[in-house]
N, C-alpha and C positions, 0 to 999 in steps of 0.2 A: 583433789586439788588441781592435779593437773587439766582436766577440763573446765577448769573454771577460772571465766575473764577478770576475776579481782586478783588473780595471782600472775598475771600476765602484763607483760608490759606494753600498753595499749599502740599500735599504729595508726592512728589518725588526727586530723589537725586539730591543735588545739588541746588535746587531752579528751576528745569528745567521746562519752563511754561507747561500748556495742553495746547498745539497747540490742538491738534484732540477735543478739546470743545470749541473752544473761534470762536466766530462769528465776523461780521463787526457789529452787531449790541450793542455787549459789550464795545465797544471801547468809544464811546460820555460820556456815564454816569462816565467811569473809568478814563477817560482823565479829566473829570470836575472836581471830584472828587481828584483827586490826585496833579492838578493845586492848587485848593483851602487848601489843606495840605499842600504844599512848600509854601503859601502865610505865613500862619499861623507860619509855621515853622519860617521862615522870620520873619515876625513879633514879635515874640519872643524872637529873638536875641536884634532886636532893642529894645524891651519892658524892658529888661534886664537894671538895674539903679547902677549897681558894675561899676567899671572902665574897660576899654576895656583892657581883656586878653586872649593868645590864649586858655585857658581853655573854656572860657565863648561865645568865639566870634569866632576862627578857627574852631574847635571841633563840633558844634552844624551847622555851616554851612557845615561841610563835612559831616554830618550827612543824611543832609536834601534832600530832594527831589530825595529819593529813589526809591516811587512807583511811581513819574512823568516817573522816567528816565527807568525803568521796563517797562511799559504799553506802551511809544512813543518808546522803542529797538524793544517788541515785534510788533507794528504796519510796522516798517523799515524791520523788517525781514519778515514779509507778503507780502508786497509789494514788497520787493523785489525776492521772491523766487516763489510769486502764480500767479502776472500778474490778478490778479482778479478784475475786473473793481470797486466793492463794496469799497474794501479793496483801487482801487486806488484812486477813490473819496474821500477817507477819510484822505487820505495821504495828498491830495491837497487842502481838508479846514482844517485839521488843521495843516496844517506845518506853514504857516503864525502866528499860534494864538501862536503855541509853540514859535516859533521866537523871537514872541514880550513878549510871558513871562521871555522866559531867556535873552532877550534885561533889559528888566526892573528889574530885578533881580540884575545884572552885572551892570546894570547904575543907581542903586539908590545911589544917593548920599550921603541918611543918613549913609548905610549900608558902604562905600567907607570912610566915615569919620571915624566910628567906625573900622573900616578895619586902620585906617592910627595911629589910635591910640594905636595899639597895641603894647606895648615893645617889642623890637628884644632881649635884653637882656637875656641870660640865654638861650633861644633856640637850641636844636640840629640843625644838617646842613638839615635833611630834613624838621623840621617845618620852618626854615629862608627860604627853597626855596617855600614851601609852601605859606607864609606867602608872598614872593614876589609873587609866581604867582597869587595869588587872587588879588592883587594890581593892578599888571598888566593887568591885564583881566578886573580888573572894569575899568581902564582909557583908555584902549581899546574899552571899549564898551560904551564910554560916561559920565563916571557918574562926571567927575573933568567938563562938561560942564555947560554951566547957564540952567535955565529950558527946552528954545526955542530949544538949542541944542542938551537935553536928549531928549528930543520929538520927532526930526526930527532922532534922530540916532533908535528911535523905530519903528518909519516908514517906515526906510529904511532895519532894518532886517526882517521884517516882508513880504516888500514887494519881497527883496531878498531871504529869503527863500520858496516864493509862486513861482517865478520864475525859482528857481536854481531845486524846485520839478517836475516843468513843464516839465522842461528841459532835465530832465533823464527820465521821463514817456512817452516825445515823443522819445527820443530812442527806447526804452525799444521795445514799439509801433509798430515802424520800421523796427525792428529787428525782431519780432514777426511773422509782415504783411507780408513780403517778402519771398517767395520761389521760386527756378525754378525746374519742373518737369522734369523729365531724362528720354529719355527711353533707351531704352537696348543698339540701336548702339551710348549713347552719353558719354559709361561710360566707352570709351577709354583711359588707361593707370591706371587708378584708382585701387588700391587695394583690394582687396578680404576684408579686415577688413574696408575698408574705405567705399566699397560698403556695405558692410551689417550696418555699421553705418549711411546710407544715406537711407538705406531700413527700418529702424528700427524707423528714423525722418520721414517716409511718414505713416508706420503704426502706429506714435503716434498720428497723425492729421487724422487717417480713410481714408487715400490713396492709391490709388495703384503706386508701381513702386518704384522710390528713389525719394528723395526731399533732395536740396542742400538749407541750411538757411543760415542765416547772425551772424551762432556765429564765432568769432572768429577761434576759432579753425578748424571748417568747412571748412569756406573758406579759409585758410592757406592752407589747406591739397590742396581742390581742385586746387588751383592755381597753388600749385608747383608738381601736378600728372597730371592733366589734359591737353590731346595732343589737345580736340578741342579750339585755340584761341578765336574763336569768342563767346563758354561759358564762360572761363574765362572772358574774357571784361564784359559780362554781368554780371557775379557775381563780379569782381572788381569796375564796375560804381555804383552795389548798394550801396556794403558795402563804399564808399565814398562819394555820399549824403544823405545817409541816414537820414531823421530828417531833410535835409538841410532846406525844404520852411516852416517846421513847428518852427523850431527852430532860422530862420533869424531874426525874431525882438525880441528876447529876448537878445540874445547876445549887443547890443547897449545899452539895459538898465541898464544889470546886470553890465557892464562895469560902465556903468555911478553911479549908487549906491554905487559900490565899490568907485570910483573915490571922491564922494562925500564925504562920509563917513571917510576916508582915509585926504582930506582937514580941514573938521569937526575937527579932533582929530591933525594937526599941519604938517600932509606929504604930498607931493610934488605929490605923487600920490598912487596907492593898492601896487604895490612892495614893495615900501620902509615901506609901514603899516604893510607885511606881512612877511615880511623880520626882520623886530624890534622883536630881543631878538630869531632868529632863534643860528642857528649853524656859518651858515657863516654871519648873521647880518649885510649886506647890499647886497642890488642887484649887487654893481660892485665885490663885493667878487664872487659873485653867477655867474657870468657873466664873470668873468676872468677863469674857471673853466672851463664853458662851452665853449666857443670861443679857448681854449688850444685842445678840447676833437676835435673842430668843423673843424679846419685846417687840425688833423692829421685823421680823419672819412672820409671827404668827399675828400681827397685827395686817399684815399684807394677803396671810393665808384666809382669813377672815372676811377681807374686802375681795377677794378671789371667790369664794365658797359664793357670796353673793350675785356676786356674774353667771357662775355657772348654776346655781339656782334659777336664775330667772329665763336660762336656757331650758334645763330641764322644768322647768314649768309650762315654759311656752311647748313645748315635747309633749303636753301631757302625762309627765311623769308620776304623777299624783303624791307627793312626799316630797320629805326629805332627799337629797343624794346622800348616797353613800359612796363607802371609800372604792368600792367596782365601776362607780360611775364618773368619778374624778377624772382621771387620764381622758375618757370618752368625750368629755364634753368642754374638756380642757382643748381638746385639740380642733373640735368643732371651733371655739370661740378664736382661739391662732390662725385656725383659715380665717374665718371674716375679720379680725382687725391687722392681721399681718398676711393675708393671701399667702400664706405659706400651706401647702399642703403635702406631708411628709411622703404621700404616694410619687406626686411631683416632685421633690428631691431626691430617692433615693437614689435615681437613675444615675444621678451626676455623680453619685459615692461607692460605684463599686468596689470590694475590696483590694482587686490590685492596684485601683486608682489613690484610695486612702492608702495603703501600707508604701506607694512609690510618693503619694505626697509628706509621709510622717520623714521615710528614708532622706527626702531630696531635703526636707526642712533640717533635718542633723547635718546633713555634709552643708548646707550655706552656712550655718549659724557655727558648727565646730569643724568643719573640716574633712568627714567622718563618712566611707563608703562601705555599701554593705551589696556584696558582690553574692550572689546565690550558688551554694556547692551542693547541687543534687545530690550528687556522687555519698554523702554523709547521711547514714541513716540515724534517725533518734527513733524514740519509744513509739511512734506512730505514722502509717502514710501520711496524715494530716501535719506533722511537724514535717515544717521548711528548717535548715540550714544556711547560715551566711558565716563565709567571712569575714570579716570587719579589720579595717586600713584606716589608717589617717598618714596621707601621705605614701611614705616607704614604710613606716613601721604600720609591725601588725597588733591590732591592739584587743584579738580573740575571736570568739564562735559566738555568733545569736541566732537561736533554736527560737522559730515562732508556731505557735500550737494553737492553730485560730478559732477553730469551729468546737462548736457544742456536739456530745454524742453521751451515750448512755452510761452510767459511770461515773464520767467525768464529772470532778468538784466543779461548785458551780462557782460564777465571778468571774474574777480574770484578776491576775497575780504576773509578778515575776520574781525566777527564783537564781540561785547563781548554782554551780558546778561547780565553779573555779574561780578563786578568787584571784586577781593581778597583784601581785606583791613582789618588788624588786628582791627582798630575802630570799622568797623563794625561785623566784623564777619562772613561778605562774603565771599567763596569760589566763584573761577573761574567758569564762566558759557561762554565759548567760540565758537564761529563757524566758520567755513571754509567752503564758498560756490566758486565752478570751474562751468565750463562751457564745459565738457567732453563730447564729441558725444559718446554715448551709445552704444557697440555694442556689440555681442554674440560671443565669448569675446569680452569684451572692451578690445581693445591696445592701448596704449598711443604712441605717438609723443612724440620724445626727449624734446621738450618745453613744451609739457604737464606735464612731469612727473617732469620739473626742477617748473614748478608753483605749483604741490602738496608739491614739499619740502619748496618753497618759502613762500606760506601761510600757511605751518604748525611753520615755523619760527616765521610769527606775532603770530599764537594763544600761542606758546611755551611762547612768550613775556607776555602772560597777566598770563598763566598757572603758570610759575615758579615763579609768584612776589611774594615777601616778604614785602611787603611795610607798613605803618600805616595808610595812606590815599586813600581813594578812588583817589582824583584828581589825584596823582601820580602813578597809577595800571596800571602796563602791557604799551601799546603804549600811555601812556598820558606822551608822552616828548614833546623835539622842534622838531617841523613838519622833519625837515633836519637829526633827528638820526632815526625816525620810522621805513625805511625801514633795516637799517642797521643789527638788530639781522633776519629776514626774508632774504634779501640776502644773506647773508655770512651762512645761512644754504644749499641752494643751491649747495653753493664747494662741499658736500661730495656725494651728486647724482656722478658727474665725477669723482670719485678715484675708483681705482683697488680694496680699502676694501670693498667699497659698490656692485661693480657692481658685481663682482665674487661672492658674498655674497646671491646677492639677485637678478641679472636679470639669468632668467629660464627660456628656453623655454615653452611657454603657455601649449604644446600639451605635450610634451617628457619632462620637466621637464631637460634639461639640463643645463647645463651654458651654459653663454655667450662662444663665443670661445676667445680665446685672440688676438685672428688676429681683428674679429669685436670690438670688446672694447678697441685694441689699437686704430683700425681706428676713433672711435667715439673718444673716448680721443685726437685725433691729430689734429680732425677736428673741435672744438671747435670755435679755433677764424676763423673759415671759414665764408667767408661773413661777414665780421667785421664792411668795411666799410659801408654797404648798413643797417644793424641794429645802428650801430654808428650813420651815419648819420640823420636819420629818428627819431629817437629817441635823438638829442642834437634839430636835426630842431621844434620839437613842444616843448623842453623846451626854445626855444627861441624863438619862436611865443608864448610860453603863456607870458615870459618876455617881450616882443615889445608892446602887450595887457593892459597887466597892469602897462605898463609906463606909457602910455596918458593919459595928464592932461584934455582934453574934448573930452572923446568917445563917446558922447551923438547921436551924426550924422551920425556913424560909417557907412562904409556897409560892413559887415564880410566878405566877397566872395572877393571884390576889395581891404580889407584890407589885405586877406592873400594869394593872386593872387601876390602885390605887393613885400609881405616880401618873394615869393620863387623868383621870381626874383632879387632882391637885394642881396639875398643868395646865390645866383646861385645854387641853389636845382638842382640837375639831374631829370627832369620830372620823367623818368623811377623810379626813390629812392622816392621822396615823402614824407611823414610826416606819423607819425606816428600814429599822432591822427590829423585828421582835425577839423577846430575849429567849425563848427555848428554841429558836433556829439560829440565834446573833453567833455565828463562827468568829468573828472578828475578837469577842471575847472569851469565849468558852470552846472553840476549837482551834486554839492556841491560847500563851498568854500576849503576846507582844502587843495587841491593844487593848487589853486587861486596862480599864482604868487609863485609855491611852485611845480610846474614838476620839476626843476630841484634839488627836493630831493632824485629821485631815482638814479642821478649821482653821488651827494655828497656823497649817502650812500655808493656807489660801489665805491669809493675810501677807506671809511672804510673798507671795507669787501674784498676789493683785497689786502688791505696790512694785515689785521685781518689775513686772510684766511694763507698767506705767513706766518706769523710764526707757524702755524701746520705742513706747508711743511717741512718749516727749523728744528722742531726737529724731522721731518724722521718716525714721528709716526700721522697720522692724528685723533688720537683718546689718543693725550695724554692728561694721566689723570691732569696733574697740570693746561695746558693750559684751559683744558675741565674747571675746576673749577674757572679759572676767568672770564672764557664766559661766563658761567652760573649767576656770579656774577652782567654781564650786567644787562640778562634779569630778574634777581631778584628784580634789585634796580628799574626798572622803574623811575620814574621821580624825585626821591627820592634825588638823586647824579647828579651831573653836567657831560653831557655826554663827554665830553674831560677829566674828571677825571676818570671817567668810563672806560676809551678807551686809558689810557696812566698805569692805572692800570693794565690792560689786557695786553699792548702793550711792555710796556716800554719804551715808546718814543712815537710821535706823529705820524701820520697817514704820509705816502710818498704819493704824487699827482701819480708819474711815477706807482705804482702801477697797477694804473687802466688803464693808457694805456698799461703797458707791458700785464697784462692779458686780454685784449683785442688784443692783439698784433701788436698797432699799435705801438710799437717803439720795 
């Protein structure tokens, strides 16, 4: 113990760990360790013989299990960023053990009794919400059950979190495994920035030539550059079974445990469990939403398919297109009616140019400087270090983790450290990991650069909170407002203040021209239907999923074979996330029956966004200061109070279709 950084009282700002000292071999002793002090911690609420008050009984449980939740962020963040087999073994025996400690936690009865005896009397609005979410969370996690019940609901988080680990690790795995070597006559049509970033992935693996992987981004690019069809097919057949034969039997179980579970506690089936006390608060809320979005997406993807059809006909493509040849000739057809050509873009988006326009766009709109401290190492050369100020006060550390490498989960996320809670006295400890193909310069894709503002939006959410509670810090609301302060940060990448502002040519240093940046600006909802569609289709395959009242039998391939049929899905269009790779569901649960929060948010944030338009200033200061007010309050305030404080009124549905431009 004495060589090891969990028993040590750390020196540096912020609480920021030593990633560059901590081993796989620190972790067992620290994890025991730190279980056995939230036991205790626990135990001494109940030990407690005064009457149950929130002094004595909310107070000391937000207190507690501090360095559990420390030691199991920093193990989540190793594993997700190192791909190191030590580190992933370790992820995998004890995510199960953590499971069932905070199963047992949440489902102790005693602690759920003294929890109900608390007077609501005399309470501010954010201990009443407090005070309710604790309620809810223990009768959510079993604890109003008879013994047989609490038991069975431990065994099922326990085994569902051993699963749900599995399940992103064989991604992860997949993603990892998989390259295709290029040679020089295959790197047809491809960009000079996109070749050197393919060249730059072979000499991070000791290879010669380019190598095409399975990050997202990657294969995006190559899809819609690449003239040889039959590479594309092969990098588009990967990246859609990926994980498929390793991940088929887990998806039947984790179903079934949700299902179980979900019975257990009095629901019909996971949606409607996962659904209770959301935003929209029941599946057919959630589902009337979706099915409005799904009529007018794939009616749009359909008159799309026909354009690009008649492209690849004129191609001599002989066929149908398929779903390899979508992005290709999607982007062909972008150049001719919007002269936009993504080669000719990117120049203007190199990554320090995006990452100083997302920074400059928070300090105009909230105040908010984020100052670089090399001197602070995290888990990787590649994570940067900042400071972060508003004003005189310091208001934490954000760790950005930008580039794609082998290993590494794919996407791009952000995760917290440390949560800001006046109780404790924590300052924000936030990270933001992308999934950015590396190249000398690196230049971003338009989607690249709209996901560094989008994840700078969640960390902005845990950075700017004000709150008294941990539980209530930064993104701990209802799963359905999460994304909303992170999307609606996005808008200001596409305005004339940012871009003129801050895209520069990489080499000359010039602006944007205005002819390029109108064309980018016009061409926005270009290809609407085909992103529409693909993305309402997996929030509606994960809804169909987590209806079934006995998934136990499942076969996921013939179950989601079925629902693109019944959907009448455009083969070519496709889903977004197929479901024996969909981490979003099965490698975690938090959007279990909860994809379709990143729609609901984007009706906040297309109608949010519209009243910056409407007062003709995208950076007004008054507006600025009730947004900020959002992501201050965190979970603290009820997010429709939140959102009609800001608004003035309540969120418009057409919103989101008009800025998608399907009406």
């Amino acid at each position: 113990m004495a060589d090891n950084p969990f028993f040590e009282t750390w020196d540096s700002a912020a609480g920021l760990p030593p990633f560059a000292r901590l081993r796989p071999e620190h972790f067992p002793s620290a994890l025991t360790a730190a279980l056995a002090a939230h036991r205790a911690e626990i135990a001494a609420i109940l030990a407690n013989r005064d009457p149950a008050g929130f002094a004595n009984t909310l107070e000391p449980l937000e207190r507690a299990g501090r360095q559990l939740s420390l030691v199991s962020r920093c193990l989540d963040t190793l594993a997700s960023n190192l791909g190191d087999p030590a580190i992933e073994a370790l992820e995998l025996e004890w995510a199960p053990v953590l499971a069932e400690h905070d199963a047992a936690v949440t489902g102790d009865a005693q602690l759920y009794a003294r929890l109900m005896q608390v007077p609501e009397e005399g309470l501010e609005e954010d201990q009443r919400r407090l005070l309710a979410q604790h309620r809810r969370q223990m009768r959510r996690a079993g604890a109003g059950l008879d013994a047989p019940g609490r038991a069975r609901m431990l065994a099922i988080a326990a085994e569902a979190s051993r699963l749900e680990t599995e399940f992103a690790q064989n991604v992860t795995r997949a993603e990892r495994d998989w390259t295709l070597a290029l040679a020089e006559a295959d790197l047809d049509g491809l960009s000079a920035d996109f070749r050197a970033a393919l060249k730059a992935a072979a000499e991070e693996r000791g290879e010669q030539g380019w190598l095409v992987t399975l990050s997202r981004s990657v294969m995006e690019q190559f899809l819609a550059q690449s003239t040889r069809r039959d590479l594309r097919r092969a990098v588009h057949q990967a990246w859609s079974v990926r994980a498929a034969e390793a991940n088929a039997p887990l998806v039947p179980r984790l179903l079934a445990l949700r299902a179980e579970r979900a019975r257990l506690l009095g629901f019909a089936n996971h949606a409607e469990y996962a659904l209770d006390g959301s935003m929209a608060g029941s599946p057919q809320a959630a589902m009337a939403l979706l099915e409005k979005l799904w009529e007018a997406g794939r009616a749009r993807a359909l008159a799309e398919q026909a354009e690009l059809q008649a492209l690849a006909d004129a191609d001599g493509l002989g066929g149908p297109i398929q779903a390899w040849d979508w992005a290709f000739y999607a982007e062909r057809l972008r150049q001719e009616r919007h002269g936009i050509d993504e080669a000719a873009l990117k120049p203007y988006l190199p990554l320090d140019r995006v990452l100083e326009a997302a920074f400059d766009t928070a300090h105009r709109l909230f105040g908010v400087r984020f100052t670089e401290r090399p001197d602070l190492q995290a888990w990787h050369p590649d994570a940067r270090s900042f400071a972060v100020t508003s004003g005189e006060a310091t208001l934490g550390l954000f760790v950005m983790d930008n580039y794609a490498r082998p290993g590494k989960r794919s996407g791009a996320w952000m995760s917290s450290l440390s949560d800001a809670a006046a109780l404790t006295g924590a300052k924000a400890v936030v990270t933001n990991d992308n999934n950015i193909a590396r190249g000398n310069p690196t230049l971003l894709s338009w989607d690249d650069a709209r996901t560094v503002f989008h994840e700078l939006g969640h960390a902005l959410h845990g950075l700017l909170s004000t709150v008294r509670y941990p539980s209530q810090s930064g993104t701990n609301v209802e799963h359905d407002f999460v994304e909303f302060p992170s999307q609606v940060l996005e808008n200001w990448l596409a305005t004339p203040a940012v871009l003129d502002r801050h895209a520069r040519h990489v080499e000359t240093g010039a602006p944007i021209p205005a002819a390029l940046r109108d064309a980018v600006l016009g061409a926005r909802n270009f290809n609407q239907g085909f992103f529409t569609t693909a993305l309402v289709g997996s929030a509606l395959l994960d809804m169909a999923l987590h209806s079934l009242d006995d998934p136990a039998g499942l076969d996921p391939a013939a179950f989601e074979a079925a629902f693109l049929t019944d959907r009448r899905i455009p083969e070519a269009v496709g889903l977004r996330h197929r479901t024996l790779h969909f981490s979003h569901l099965f490698g975690g649960s938090m959007y279990a029956a909860g994809y379709y929060a990143y729609l609901w948010a984007e009706v906040l944030d297309a109608d949010g966004f519209a009243a910056f338009e409407e007062s003709g200033d995208v950076f007004d200061a008054e507006l600025a200061g009730k947004l900020r007010a959002i992501y201050a309050a965190g979970g603290a305030r009820d997010p429709m109070a939140l959102y009609l404080d800001f608004r003035g009124r309540p969120p418009q549905e057409d919103a989101l279709l008009r800025a998608r431009g399907l009406i």
